[in-house]
C-alpha positions, -999 to +999 in steps of 0.1 A: +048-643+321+073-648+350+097-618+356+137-630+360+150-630+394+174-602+404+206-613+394+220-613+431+196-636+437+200-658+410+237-659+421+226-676+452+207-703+442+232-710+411+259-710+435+280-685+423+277-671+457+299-689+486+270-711+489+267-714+527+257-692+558+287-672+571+290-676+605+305-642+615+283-624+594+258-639+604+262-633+640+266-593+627+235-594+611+213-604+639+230-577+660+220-550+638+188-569+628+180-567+666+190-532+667+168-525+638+143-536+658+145-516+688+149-487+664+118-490+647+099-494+681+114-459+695+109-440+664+070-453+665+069-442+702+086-410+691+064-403+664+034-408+683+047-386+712+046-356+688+015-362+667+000-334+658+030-312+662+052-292+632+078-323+633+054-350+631+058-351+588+097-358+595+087-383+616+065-401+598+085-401+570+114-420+597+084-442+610+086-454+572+115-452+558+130-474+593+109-502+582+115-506+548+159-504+557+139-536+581+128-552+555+154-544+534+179-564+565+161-594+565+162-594+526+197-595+529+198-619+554+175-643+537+194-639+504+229-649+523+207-681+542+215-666+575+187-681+608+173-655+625+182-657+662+152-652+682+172-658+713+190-622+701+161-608+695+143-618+728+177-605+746+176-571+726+137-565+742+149-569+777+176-546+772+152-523+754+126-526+781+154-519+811+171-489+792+138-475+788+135-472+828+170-444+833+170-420+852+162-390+837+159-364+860+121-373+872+111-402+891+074-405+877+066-380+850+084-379+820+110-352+820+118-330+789+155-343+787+135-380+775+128-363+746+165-351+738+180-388+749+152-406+723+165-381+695+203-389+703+195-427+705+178-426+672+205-408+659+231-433+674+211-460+658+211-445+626+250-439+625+250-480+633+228-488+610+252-467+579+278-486+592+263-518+581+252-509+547+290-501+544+300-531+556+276-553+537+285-526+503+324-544+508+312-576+511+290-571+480+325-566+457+327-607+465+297-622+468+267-616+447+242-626+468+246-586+479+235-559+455+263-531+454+229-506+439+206-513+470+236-506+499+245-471+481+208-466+480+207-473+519+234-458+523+223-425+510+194-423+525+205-428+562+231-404+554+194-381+550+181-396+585+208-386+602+208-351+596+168-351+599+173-367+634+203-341+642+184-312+633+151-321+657+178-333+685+196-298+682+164-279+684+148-300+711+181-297+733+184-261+727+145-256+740+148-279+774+185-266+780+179-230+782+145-236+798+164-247+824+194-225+827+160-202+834+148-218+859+116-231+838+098-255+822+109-263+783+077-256+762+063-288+745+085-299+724+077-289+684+058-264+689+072-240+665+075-246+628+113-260+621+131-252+594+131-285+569+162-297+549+152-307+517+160-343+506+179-351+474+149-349+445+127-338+472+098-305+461+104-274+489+076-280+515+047-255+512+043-232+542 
């Protein structure tokens, strides 16, 4: 028995929708599409820096939840017929790849203040990334190729991200900060058991 399509869907290949690819919106899209991207990538990179550490269950739970809000993009983008622009997304490596190489106080091993600029840029992507479910939750009032449920859905839960990310950015800077205000060398980073928000609906984590 075949399921019925979701009705935003069904909107766009009835035609209720504008029926067309919005230029402007389309160009948006692939910015934060590419953005997504380079998000995914440093939270991997992240996550695997800490493996084994207290953190590393936060961060696999970002490592997953970053690519379904992925997916959940290029849904979106499918559903308004927008074309991927691989030319973007070839761009938004390079600039990836040369970001990756500032300064950060070392010239060859990696320097503790890495770790605080990787939390900030994931939190900077994150706040980016909110900003486009609100923008797409507007557009989703007029056209019904957008469902109004899934961008309050996404919505919510980067609003969850970002604190995650702004706790293990506060702690981390407050560990390599006053290690060096001593004079030494921060401990490795997540080394001592954080204290854990609790998501909405989410069970207290066991000690």
């Amino acid at each position: 028995m075949n399921r019925a399509a979701p009705a935003h869907r069904t909107a766009a290949r009835t035609g209720t929708g504008t029926g067309r690819a919005p230029a402007l919106l389309g160009i948006y899209l692939n910015d934060h599409l590419m953005g997504s991207g380079a998000g995914v990538r440093l939270i991997r990179r992240i996550r695997d820096r800490h493996s084994g550490t207290p953190i590393a269950p936060d961060l696999d739970t970002l490592v997953r939840e970053l690519d379904e809000d992925q997916e959940s993009l290029r849904r979106v983008i499918n559903d308004l017929d927008v074309p991927v622009s691989r030319v973007r997304e070839a761009v938004g490596r390079l600039a990836e790849a040369a970001g990756r190489l500032k300064l950060n106080g070392r010239l060859v091993s990696r320097s503790p203040l890495s770790d605080v600029l990787e939390f900030e840029g994931m939190l900077l992507g994150v706040e980016g990334k909110a900003a486009c479910w609100r923008a797409l939750r507007a557009v989703a009032d007029v056209d019904p190729r957008i469902a109004a449920a899934d961008m309050d859905r996404l919505l919510a839960r980067a609003d969850a991200q970002s604190r995650t990310l702004e706790e293990l950015r506060h702690r981390r800077a407050a560990e390599v900060f006053a290690a060096d205000l001593r004079g030494q060398t921060s401990p490795a980073p997540g080394r001592h058991r954080p204290h854990h928000h609790r998501r909405p609906g989410s069970a207290p984590r066991s000690a």
